[in-house]
MIBAVO-131466 format. One record per atom (N, C-alpha, C): residue in three letters; x, y, z. Coordinates in steps of 0.2 Angstrom, whole numbers, plus 5000, padded with zeros to 4 digits. Example, Ala and Ser with C-alpha at 12.3 -4.5 7.8 and 13.67 -1.06 7.14 Angstrom:
# residues 2
ALA506649725039/ALA506249785039/ALA506649845039/SER506449895035/SER506849955036/SER506450005039/
//
This chain:
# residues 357
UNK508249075058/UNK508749125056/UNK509449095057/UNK509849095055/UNK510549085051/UNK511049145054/UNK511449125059/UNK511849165063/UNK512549135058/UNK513049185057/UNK513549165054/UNK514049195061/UNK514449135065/UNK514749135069/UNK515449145066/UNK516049185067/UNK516849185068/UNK517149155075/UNK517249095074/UNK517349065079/UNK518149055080/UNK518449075085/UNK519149075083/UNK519449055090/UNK519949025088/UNK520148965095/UNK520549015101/UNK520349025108/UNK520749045112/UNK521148995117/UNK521648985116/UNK522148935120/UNK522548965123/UNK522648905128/UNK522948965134/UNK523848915132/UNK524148985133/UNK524948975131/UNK525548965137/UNK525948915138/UNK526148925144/UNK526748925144/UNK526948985145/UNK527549015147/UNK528348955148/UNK528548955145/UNK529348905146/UNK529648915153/UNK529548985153/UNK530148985161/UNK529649025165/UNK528949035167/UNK528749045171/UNK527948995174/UNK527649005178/UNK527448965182/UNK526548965183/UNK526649045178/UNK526049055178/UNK525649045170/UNK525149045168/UNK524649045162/UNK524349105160/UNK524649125154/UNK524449175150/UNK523849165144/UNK523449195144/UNK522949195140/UNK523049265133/UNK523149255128/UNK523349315123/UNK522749355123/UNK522549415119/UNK521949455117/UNK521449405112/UNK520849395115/UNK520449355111/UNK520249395105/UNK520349365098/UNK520049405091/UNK519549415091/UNK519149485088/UNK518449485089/UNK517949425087/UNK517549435089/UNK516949375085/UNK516549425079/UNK516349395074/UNK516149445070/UNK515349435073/UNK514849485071/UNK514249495075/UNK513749455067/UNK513349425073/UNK512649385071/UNK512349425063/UNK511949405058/UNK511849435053/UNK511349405050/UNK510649445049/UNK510049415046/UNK510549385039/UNK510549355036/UNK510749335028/UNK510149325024/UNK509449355024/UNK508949335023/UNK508849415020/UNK508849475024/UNK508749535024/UNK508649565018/UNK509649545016/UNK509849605008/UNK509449555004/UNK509249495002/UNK509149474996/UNK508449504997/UNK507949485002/UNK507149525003/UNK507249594999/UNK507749635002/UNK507749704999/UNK507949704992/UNK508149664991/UNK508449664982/UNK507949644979/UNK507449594980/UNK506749574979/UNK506049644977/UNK506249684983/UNK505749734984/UNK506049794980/UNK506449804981/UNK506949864975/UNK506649854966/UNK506949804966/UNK506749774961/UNK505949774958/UNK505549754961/UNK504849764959/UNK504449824961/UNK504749874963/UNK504649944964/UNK504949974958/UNK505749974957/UNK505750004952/UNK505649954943/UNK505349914945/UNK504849884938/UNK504349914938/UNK503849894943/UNK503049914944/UNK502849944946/UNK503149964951/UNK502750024957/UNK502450084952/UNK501550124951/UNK501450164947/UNK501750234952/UNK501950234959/UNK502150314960/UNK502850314957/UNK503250284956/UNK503850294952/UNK504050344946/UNK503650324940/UNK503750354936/UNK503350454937/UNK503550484933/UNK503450564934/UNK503550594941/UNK503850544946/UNK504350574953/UNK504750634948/UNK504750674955/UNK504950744954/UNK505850724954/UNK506250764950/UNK507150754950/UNK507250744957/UNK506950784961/UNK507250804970/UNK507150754974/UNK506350734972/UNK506050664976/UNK506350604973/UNK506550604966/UNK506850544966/UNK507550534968/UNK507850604969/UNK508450594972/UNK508650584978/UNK508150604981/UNK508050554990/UNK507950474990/UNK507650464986/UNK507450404986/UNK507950344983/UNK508450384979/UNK509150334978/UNK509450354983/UNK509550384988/UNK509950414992/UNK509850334997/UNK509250364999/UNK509050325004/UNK508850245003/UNK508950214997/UNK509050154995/UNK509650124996/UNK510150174995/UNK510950164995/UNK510950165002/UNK510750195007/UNK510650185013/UNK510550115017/UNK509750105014/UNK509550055017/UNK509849985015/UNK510049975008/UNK510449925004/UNK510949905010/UNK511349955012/UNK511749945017/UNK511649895023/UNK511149955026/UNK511049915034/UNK510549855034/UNK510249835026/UNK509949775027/UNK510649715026/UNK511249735024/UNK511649695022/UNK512149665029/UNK511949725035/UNK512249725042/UNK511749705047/UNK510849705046/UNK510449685049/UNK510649635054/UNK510749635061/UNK510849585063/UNK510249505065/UNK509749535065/UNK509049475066/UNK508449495063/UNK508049455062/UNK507249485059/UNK507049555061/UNK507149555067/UNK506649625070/UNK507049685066/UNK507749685068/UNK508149735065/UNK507949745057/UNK508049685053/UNK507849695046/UNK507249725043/UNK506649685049/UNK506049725047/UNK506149805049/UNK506349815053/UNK506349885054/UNK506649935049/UNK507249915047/UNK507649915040/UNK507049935033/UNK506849875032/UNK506349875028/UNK505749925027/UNK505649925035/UNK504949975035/UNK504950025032/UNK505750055034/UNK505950115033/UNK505750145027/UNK506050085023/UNK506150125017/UNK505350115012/UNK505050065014/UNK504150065012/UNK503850135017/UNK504050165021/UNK503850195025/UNK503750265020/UNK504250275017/UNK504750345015/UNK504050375007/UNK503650305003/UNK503350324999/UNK502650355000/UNK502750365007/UNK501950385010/UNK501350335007/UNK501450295004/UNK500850255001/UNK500750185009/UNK500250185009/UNK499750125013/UNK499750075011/UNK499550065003/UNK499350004999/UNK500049985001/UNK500550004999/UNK501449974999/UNK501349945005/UNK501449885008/UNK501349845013/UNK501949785014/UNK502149805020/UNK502949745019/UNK502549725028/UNK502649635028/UNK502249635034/UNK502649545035/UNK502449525042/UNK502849475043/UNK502449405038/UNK502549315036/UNK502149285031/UNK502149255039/UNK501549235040/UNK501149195046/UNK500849145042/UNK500749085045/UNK500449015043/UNK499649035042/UNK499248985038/UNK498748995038/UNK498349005042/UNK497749055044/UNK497249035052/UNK496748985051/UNK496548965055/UNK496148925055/UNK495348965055/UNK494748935050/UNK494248985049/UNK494048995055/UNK493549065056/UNK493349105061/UNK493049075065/UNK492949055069/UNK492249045074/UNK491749075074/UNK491849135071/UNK491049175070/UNK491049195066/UNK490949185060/UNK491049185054/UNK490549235053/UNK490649285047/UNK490049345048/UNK490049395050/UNK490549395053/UNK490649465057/UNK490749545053/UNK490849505046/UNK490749585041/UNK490549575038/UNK489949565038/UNK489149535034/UNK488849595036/UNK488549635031/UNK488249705033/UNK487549675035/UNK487449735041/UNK486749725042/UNK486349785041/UNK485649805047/UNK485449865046/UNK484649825053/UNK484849895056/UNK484549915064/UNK484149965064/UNK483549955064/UNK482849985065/UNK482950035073/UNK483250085073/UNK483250105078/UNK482550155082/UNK482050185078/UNK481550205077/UNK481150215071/UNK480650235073/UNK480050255067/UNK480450315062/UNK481050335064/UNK481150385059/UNK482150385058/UNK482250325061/UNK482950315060/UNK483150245059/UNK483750225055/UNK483850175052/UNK484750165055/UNK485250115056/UNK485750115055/UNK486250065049/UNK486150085044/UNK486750035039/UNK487350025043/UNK487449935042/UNK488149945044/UNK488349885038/UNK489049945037/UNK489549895030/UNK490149915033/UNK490249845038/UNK490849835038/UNK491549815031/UNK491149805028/UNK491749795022/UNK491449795015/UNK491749805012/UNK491849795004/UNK492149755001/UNK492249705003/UNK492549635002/UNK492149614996/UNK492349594990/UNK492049574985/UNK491449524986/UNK491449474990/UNK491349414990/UNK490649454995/UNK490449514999/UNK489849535001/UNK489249564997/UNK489649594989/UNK489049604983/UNK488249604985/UNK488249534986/UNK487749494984/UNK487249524992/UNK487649504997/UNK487249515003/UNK487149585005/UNK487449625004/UNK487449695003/UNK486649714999/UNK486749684990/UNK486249694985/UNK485649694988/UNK485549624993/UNK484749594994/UNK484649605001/UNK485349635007/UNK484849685011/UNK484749735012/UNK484649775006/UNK484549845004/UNK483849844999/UNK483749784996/UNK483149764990/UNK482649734997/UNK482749695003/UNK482349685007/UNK482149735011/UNK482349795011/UNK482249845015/UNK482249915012/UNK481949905007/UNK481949965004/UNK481449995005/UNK480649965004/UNK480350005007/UNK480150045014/UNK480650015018/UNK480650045025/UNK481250095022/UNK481950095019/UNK482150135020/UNK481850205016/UNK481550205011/UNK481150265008/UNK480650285015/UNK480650265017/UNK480250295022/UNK480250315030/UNK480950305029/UNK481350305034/UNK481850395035/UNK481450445038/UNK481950515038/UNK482850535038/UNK482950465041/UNK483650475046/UNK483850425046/UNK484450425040/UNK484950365041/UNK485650355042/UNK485950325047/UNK486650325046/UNK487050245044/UNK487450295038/UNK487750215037/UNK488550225039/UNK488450155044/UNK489350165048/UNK489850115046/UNK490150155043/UNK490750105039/UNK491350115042/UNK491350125049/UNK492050135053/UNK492150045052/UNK493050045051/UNK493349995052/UNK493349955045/UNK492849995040/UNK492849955033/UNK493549965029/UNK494049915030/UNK494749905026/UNK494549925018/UNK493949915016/UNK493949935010/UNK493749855005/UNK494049854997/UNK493749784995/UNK493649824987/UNK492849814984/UNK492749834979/UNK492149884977/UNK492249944974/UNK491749994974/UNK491249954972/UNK491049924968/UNK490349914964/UNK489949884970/UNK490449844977/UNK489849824981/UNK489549894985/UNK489449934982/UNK489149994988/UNK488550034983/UNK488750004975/UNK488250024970/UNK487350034973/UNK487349994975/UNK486350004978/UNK486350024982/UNK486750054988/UNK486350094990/UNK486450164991/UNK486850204984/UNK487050254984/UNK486250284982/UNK485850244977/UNK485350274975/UNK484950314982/UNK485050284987/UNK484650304993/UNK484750374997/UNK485650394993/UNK485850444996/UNK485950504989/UNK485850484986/UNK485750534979/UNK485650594979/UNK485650644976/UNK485350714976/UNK485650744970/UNK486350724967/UNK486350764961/UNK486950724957/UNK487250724951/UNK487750704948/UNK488450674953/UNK488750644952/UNK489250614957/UNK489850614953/UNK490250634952/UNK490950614948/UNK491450564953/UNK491650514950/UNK492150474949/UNK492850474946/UNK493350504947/UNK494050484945/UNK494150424944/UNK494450424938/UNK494750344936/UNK495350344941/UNK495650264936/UNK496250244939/UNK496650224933/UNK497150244932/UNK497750214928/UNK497950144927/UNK498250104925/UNK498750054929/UNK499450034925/UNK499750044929/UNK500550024925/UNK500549964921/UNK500749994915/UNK500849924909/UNK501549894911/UNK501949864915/UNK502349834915/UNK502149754916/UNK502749714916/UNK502549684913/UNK502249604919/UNK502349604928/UNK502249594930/UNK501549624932/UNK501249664932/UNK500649694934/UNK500249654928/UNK500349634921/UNK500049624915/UNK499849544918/UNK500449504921/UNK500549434922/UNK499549434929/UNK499749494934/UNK499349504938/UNK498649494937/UNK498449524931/UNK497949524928/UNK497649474923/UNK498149454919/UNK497949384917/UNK497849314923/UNK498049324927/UNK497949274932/UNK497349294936/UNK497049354936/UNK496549344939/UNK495849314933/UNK496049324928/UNK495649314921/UNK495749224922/UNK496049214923/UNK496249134921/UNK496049104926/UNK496149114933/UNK495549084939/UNK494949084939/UNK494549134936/UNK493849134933/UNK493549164942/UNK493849164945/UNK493749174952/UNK493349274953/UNK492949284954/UNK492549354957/UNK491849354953/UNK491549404953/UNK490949424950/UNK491249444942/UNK490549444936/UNK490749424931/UNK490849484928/UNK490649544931/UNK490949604932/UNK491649624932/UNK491749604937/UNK492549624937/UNK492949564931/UNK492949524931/UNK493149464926/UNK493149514917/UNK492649534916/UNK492549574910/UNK493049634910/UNK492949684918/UNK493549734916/UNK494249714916/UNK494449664918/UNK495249634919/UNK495349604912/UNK494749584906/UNK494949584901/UNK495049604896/UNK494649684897/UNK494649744894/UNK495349784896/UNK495649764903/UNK496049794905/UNK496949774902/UNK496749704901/UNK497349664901/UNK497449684891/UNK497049694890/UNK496949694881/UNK497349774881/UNK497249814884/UNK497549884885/UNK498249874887/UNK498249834891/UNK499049854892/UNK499749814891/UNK499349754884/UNK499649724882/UNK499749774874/UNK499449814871/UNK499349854868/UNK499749914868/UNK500149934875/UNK500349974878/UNK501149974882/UNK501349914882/UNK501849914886/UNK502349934888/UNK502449974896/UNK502750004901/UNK502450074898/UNK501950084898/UNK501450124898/UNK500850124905/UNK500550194905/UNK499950184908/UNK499350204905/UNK499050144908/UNK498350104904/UNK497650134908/UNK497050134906/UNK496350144909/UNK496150094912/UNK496350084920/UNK495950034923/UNK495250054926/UNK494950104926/UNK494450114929/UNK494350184923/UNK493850204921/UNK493750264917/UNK493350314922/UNK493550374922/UNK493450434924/UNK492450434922/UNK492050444927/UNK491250454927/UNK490650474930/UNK490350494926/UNK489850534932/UNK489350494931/UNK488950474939/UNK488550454940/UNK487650484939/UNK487550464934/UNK486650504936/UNK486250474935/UNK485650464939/UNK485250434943/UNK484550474942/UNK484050434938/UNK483450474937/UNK483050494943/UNK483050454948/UNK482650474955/UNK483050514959/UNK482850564963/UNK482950584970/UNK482450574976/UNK482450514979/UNK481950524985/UNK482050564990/UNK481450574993/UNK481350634999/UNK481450595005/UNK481550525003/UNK481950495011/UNK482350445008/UNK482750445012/UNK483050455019/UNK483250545017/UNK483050585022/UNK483050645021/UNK483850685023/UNK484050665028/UNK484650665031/UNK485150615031/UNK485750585032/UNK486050555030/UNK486950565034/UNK487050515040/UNK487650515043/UNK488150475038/UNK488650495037/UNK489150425035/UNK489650425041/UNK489650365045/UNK490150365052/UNK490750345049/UNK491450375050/UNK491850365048/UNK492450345055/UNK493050315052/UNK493550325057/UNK494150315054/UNK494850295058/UNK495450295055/UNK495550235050/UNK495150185051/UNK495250125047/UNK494850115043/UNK494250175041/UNK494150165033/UNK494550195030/UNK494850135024/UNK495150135019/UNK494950125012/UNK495250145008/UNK495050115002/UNK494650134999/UNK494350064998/UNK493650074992/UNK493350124998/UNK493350105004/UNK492850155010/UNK492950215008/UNK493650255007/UNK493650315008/UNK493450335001/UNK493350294995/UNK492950314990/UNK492350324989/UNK491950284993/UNK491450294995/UNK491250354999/UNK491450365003/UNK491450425007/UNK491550495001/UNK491950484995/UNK491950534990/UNK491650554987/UNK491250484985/UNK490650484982/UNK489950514984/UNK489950484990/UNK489250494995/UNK489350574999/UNK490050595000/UNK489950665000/UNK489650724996/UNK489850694991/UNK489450744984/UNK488650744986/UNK488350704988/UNK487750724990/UNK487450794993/UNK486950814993/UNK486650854999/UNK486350825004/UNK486050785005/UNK485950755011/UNK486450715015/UNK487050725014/UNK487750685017/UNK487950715022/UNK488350705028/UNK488750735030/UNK488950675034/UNK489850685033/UNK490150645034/UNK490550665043/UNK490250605048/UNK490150605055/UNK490850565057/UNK491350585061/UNK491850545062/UNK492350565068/UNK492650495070/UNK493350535075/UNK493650575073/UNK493950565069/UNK494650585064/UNK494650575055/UNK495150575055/UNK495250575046/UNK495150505046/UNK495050495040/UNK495250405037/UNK495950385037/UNK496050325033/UNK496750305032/UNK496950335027/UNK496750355023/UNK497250375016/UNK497650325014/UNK497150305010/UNK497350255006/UNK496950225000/UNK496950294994/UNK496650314991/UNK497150324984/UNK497550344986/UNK497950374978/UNK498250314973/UNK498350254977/UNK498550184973/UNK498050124975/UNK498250084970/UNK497950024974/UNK497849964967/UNK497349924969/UNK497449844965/UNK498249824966/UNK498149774973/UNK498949774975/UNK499049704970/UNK499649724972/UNK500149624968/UNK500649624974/UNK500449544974/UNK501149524978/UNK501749514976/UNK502249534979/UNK502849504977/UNK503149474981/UNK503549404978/UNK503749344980/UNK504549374983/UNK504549344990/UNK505249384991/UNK505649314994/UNK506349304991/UNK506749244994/UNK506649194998/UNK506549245004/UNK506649205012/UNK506049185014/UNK505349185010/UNK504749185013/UNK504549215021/UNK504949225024/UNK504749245030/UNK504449305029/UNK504449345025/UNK504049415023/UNK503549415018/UNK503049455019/UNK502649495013/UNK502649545011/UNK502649565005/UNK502649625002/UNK502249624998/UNK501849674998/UNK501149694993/UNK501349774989/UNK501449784983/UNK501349834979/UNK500849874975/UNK500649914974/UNK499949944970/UNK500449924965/UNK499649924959/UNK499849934951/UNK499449984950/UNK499050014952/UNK498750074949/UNK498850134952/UNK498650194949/UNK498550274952/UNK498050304950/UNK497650344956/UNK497050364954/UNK497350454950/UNK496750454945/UNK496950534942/UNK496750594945/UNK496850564950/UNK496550644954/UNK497550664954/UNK497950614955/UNK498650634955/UNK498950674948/UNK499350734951/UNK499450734957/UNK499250804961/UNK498650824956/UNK498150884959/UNK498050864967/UNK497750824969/UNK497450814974/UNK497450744977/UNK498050714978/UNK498250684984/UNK497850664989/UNK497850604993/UNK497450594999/UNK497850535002/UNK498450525002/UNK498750455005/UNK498950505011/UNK499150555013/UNK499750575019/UNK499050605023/UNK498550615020/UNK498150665025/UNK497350615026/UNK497250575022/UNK496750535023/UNK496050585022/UNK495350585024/UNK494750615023/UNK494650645029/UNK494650715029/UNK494350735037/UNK493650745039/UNK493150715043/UNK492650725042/UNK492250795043/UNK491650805040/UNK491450865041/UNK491450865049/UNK490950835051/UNK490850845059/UNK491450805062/UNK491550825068/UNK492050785072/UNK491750765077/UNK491750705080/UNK491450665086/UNK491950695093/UNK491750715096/UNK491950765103/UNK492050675107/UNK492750715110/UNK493150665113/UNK492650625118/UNK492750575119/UNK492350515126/UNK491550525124/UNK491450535117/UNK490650525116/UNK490850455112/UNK490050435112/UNK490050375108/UNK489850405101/UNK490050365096/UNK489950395090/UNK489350375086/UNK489250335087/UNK488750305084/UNK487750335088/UNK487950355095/UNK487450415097/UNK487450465094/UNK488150485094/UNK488050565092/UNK487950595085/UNK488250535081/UNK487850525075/UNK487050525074/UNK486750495076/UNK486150485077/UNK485650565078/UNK486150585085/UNK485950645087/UNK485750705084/UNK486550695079/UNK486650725074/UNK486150755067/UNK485950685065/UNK485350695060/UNK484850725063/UNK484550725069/UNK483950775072/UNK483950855072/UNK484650855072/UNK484650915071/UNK484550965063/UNK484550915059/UNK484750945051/UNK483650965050/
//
């Protein structure tokens, strides 16, 4: 950090005809000053009012807050006096958009890998002859595959299994298609899926041609960012069809798993709380939980953007789901159907729960 010091000489003055030593008023000092702050926020202004998709169709009144308070905060980022101060500055005004995806966070060196590597490797827990427990901890693209083959390893048990709960507390979320297998398990009727938009600007476009160009994910997704990248180059400063609006239908409904907990909590996000959208529409669902989810649902497929001083991160959505702006879920998150009763275990009472249905 970069203190800018006024350093101004105080000398002591002696008097011609007297005996003593006078000191004059010392001039102020002028005070300490992130100089790091205003350019970050000039960085982040900037790539909000390029890319960000809640920007465009803001209501006259909402937008005229949001200049208000930009003019605001332009300010005190330019008088922040140290990081702490500036982050808070910042937060304020990433706070104001109610969006989760919008992520402004401090840049940390790289970790060194886990020592327990797997720790969100989904499993599944034979609890009895007539209960099962999935657990997906994440949707992280890169568990697909481990997800696919421990659901294809188990499937005959779980067809014949009355009572399952799948607990995805703590799941930040990742990529819907990893949760494709095992929806067949909880099926019972048609499933609609909301698309998602993406702003054709022209940062979001670079976005997607660089994930096309790393060759890096499943060849799924690879396929849609070039379907995607083709639309919004077609389209520019337009919004484009990143995900299309669809209903899912499924020639089987099995008669097990017959009941069906989804454990939920405040840090299912995302892709999670999608799934829980999904897997709601079921008849045999009922979604078991402390509290609401994160909400963090209405945007997403972040981009980073590169801010001056590197000592920050700042992540952006480029998409918005079409449920907006009927039906909203970033400020209220998912509440569950059942609510887990304070100082019980959740994962018992879940269980409990299915015996009763």
């Amino acid at each position: 950090m970069r203190h800018i010091l006024a350093i101004l000489p105080a000398l002591a003055l002696l008097a011609a005809c007297a005996p003593t030593i006078r000191t004059p008023a010392q001039a102020p000092v002028a005070a300490a000053r992130d100089t790091t702050c205003a350019p970050d926020f000039d960085a982040m202004e900037s790539a909000v009012r390029a890319g960000y998709p809640g920007l465009p169709g803001m209501s006259p009144a909402r937008r005229a807050e949001f200049e208000a308070l930009t003019q605001v905060v332009r300010g005190e980022a330019l008088r922040a006096t140290d990081p702490v101060a500036c982050m808070a500055t910042l937060q304020r005004w990433t706070a104001w958009f109610g969006d989760n995806h919008m992520q402004l966070g401090e840049s940390r060196p790289a970790q060194p890998a886990s020592a327990t590597p797997g720790d969100d490797r989904p499993s599944l827990r034979i609890v009895d002859d007539s209960t099962a427990v999935l657990r997906l901890p994440s949707f992280g693209r890169d568990h697909k595959a481990s997800v696919d083959s421990l659901v294809a390893a188990h499937r005959a048990w779980l067809l014949a299994t009355p009572f399952l709960v799948v607990d995805v507390r703590g799941n930040g979320g990742g990529w819907t298609a990893v949760y494709d297998s095992v929806l067949p398990f909880l099926y019972t009727n048609p499933i609609r899926v909301d698309g998602m938009d993406i702003y054709a600007a022209p940062a979001n476009l670079a976005l997607v041609r660089e994930m096309i160009a790393s060759g890096r994910g499943p060849a799924a997704m690879l396929e849609q960012a070039r379907a995607v990248a083709a639309r919004m180059e077609a389209n520019p400063g337009g919004f484009v069809t990143f995900t299309e609006d669809r209903e899912i239908r499924l020639d089987t409904v099995y008669p097990n798993p017959r009941a069906v907990a989804l454990l939920v909590d405040r840090r299912c996000a995302s892709s999670c709380e999608q799934f829980i959208l999904d897997a709601r529409q079921s008849r045999k669902v009922t979604v078991v939980g402390t509290g609401s989810t994160r909400g963090m649902l209405d945007y997403g497929n972040l981009r980073r953007v590169p801010l001056p001083s590197e000592q920050r991160r700042f992540f952006i959505p480029t998409a918005r789901s079409r449920r907006l702006p009927a039906t909203p879920l970033d400020r209220t998150g998912i509440a569950p159907a059942v609510l887990v009763p304070p100082g019980t275990d959740p994962l018992a009472f879940a269980v409990a729960h299915l015996r009763t249905r």
